[in-house]
MIDO-785219 format. One record per residue (C-alpha): residue number from 1; residue in three letters; x negated, y negated, z negated. Coordinates in Angstrom, 1 decimal. Last residue first. Layout:
N
(atom NUM; ALA; (X; Y; Z))
...
END
This chain:
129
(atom 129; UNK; (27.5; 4.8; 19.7))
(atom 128; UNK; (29.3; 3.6; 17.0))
(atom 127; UNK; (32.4; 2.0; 15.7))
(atom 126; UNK; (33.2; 0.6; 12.6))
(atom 125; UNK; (36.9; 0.5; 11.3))
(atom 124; UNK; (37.8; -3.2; 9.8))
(atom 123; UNK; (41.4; -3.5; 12.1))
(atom 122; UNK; (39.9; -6.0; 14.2))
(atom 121; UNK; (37.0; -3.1; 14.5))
(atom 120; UNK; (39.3; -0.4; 16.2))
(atom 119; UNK; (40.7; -3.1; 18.5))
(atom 118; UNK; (37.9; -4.6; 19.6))
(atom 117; UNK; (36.8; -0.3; 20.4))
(atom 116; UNK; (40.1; -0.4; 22.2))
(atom 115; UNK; (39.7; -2.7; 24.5))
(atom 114; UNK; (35.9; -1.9; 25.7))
(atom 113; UNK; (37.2; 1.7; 25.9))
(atom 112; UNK; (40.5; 0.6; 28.2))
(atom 111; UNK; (38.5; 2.1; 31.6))
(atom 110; UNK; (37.3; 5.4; 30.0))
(atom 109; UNK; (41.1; 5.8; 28.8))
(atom 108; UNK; (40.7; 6.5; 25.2))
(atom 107; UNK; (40.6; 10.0; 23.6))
(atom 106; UNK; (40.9; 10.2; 19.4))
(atom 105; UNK; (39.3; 12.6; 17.6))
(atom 104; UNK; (40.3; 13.7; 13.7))
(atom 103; UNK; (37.5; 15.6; 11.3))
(atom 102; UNK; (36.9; 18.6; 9.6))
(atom 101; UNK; (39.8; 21.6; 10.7))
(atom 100; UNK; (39.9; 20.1; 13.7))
(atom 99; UNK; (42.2; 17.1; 14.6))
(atom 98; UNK; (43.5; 16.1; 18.0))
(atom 97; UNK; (44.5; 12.4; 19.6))
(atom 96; UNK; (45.1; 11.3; 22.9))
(atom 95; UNK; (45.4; 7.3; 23.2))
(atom 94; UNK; (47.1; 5.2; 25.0))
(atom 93; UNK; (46.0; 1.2; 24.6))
(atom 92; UNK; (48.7; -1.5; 24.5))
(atom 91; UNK; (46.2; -3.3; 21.7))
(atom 90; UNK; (49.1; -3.2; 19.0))
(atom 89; UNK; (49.2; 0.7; 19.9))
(atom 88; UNK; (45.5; 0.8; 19.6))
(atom 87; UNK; (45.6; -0.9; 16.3))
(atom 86; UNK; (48.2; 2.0; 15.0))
(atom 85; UNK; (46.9; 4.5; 16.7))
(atom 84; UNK; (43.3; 4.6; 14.2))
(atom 83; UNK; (44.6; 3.9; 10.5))
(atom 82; UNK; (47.5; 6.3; 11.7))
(atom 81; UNK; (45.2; 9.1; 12.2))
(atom 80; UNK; (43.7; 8.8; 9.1))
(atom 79; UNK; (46.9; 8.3; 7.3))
(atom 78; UNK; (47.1; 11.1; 4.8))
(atom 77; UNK; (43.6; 12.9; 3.2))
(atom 76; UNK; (44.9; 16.3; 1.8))
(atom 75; UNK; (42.8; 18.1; 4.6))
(atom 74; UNK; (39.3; 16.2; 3.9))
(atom 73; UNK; (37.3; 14.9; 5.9))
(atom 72; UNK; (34.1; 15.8; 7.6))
(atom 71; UNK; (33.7; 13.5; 8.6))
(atom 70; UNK; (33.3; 10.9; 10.9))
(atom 69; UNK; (35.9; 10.0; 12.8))
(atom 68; UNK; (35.3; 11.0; 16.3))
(atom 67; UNK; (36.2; 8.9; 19.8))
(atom 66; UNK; (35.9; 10.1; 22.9))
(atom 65; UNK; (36.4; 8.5; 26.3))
(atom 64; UNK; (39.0; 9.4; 28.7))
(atom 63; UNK; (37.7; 9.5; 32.8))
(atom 62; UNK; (40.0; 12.5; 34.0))
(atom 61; UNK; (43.8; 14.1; 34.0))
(atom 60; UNK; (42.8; 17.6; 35.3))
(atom 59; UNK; (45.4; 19.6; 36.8))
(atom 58; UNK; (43.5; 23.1; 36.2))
(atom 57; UNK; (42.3; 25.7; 38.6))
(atom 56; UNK; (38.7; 24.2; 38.7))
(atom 55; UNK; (37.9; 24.2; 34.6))
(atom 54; UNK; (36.4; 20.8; 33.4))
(atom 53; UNK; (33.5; 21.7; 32.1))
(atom 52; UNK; (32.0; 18.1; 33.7))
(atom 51; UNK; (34.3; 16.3; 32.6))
(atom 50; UNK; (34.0; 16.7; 28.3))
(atom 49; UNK; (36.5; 18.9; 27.4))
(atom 48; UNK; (40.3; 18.6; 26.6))
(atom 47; UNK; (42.3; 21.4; 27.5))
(atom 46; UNK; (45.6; 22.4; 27.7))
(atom 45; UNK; (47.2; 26.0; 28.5))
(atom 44; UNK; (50.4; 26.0; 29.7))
(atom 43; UNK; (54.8; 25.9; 28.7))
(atom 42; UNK; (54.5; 29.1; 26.4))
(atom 41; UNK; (52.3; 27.0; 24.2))
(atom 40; UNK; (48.4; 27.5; 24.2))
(atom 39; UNK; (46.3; 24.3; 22.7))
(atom 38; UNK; (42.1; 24.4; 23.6))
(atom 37; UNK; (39.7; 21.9; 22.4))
(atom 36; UNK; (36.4; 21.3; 23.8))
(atom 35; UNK; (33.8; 19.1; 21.7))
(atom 34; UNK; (30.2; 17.9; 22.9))
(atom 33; UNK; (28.2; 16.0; 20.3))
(atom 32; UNK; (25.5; 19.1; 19.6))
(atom 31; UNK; (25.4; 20.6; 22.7))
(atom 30; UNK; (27.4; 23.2; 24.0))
(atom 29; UNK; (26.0; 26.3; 26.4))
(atom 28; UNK; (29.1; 27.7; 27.1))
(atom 27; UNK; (32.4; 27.3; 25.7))
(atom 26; UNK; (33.9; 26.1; 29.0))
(atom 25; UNK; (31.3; 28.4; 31.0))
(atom 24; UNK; (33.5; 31.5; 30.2))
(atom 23; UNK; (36.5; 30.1; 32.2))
(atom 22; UNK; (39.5; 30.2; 30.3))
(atom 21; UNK; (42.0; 33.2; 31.8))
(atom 20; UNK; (45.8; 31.7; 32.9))
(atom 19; UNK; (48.5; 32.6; 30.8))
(atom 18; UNK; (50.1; 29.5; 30.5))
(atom 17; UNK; (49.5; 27.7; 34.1))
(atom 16; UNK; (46.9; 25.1; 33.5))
(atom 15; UNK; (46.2; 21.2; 31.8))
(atom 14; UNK; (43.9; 19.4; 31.8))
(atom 13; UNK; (42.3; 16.1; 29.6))
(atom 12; UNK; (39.0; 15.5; 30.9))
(atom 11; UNK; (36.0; 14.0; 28.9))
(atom 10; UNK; (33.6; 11.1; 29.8))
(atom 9; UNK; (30.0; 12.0; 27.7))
(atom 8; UNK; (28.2; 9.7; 24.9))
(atom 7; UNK; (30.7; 10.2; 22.0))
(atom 6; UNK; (31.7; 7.2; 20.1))
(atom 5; UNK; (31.4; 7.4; 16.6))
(atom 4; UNK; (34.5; 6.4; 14.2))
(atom 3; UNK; (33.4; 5.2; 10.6))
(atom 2; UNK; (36.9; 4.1; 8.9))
(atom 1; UNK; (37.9; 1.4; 6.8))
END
């Protein structure tokens, strides 16, 4: 069992040209449950942040809903991210997942959350938030 907290904002999921400069006010300013990843391969730039950083030039995929597990956790702990897909998978819900160096996240479509949090807590995880 796992205790997964809801984060209150909608996030974006984008995607840019590789190379392309990150606007300053993506880091900016951050409170305390907001989270923005960034991955570079030689293919683009992608970003998850909540909506409203979402930068102007990018494709933005919008209206996901963020999930933590609270942590932190450990690096030599195997299967946290499967204890999470697996009941959304069984539920038909896609799902976004990356993992900092203390915890895993999970992005829901805004519009499945309802679906997927049932699913999370069929499977014995709590959600909250």
């Amino acid at each position: 069992m796992l205790d997964v907290d809801l984060l209150p904002e909608e996030y974006a999921v984008c995607r840019m040209a590789a190379g392309t400069a990150l606007p300053p006010t993506l880091s900016r300013g951050l409170n305390h449950a907001d989270v923005v990843t960034v991955s570079w391969t030689t293919d683009g730039i992608s970003v998850i942040c909540p909506l409203d950083r979402a930068p102007e030039q990018a494709v933005v995929e919008t209206a996901w809903r963020c999930l933590r597990v609270s942590g932190p956790i450990d690096l030599a702990v195997t299967g946290t991210l499967a204890a999470l897909v697996d009941p959304l998978a069984g539920a038909r819900v896609n799902a976004v997942a990356f993992s900092t160096f203390d915890t895993d996240y999970l992005l829901v479509p805004a519009v499945r959350l309802d679906e997927a949090t049932t699913a999370l807590e069929r499977a014995g995880h709590r959600v909250s938030g």
